[in-house]
C-alpha positions in Angstrom: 83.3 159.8 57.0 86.7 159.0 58.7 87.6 156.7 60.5 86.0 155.8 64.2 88.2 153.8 67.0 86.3 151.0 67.7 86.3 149.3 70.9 89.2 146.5 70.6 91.2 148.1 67.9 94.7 148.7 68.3 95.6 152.2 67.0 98.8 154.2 66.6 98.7 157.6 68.1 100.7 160.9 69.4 100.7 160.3 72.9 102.9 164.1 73.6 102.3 166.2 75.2 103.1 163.9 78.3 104.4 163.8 81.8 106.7 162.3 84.2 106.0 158.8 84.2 103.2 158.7 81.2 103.8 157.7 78.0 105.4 159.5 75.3 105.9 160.1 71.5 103.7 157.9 69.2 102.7 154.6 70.0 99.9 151.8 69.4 97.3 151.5 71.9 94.1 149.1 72.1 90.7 151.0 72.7 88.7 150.0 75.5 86.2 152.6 75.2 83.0 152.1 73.8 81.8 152.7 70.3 79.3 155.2 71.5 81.5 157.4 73.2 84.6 157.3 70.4 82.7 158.9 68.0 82.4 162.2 70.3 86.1 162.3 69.3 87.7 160.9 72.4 89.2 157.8 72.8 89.9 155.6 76.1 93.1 153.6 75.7 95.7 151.3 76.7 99.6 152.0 75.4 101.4 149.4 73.6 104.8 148.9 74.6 108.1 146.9 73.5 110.0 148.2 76.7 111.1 146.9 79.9 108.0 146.9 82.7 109.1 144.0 84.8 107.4 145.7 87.7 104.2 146.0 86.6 104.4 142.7 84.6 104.7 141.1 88.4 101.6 143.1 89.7 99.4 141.9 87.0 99.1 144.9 84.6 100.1 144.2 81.9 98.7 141.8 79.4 101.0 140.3 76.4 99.9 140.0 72.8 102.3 137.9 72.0 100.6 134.7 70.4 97.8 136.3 70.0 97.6 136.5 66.3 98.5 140.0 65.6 101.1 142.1 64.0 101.5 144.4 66.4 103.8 143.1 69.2 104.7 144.2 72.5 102.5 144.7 76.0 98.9 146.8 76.5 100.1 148.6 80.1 96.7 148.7 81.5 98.1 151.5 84.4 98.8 153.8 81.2 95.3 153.7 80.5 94.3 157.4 78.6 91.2 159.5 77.0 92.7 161.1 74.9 91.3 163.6 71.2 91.6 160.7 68.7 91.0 163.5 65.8 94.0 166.0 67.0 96.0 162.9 67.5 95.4 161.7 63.8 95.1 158.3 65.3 94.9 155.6 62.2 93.7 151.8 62.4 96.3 149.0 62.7 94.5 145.8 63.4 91.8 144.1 65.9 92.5 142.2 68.6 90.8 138.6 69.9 87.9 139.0 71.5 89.5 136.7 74.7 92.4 139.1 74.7 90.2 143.0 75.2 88.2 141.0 77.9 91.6 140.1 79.8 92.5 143.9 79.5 89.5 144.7 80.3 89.2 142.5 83.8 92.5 144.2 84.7 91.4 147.4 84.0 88.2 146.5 86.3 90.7 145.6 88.6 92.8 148.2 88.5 90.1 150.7 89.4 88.0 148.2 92.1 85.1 148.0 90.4 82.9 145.1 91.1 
């Protein structure tokens, strides 16, 4: 069997077709969906970016992985958050982030949506 997203792996993924202010081309992302519902073939996750988001770094959503111990550098925008077909996407494995780092996303994405 092929690969399965897992919940707290970063990925790299199409993220086109897209629009207005979404995301576009390929980028990595981090998977906060559960394992349970991944391996339906969708995928819940976060973009990665390198780019400039000084407005949403000073409302709090974005988290940085910078000293975090991986590779893969750059910003999880938790407002980009996306379910999106992992399969048609060809989506392939990068790394695994901390465990301390997917709950901060996580809170923010709780956050984000007002959940208790």
């Amino acid at each position: 069997m092929s690969y399965i997203p897992q919940k707290g792996d970063i990925i790299h993924l199409q993220f086109d077709p897209s629009a207005g202010y979404e995301m576009k081309g390929k980028h990595y992302a981090l998977v906060v969906s559960p394992n349970s519902f991944n391996e339906r073939g969708l995928v819940v996750v976060c973009p990665i970016s390198q780019g400039n988001a000084e407005v949403h770094r000073t409302q709090g959503l974005i988290v940085s992985l910078a000293g975090c111990g991986t590779h893969t550098q750059g910003a999880v925008h938790c407002q980009h958050f996306k379910s999106l077909d992992w399969r048609i996407r060809n989506a392939q494995y990068k790394e695994r982030v901390p465990n301390y780092l997917l709950d901060e996303v996580l809170a923010r994405l709780a956050a984000l949506l007002d959940l208790p």
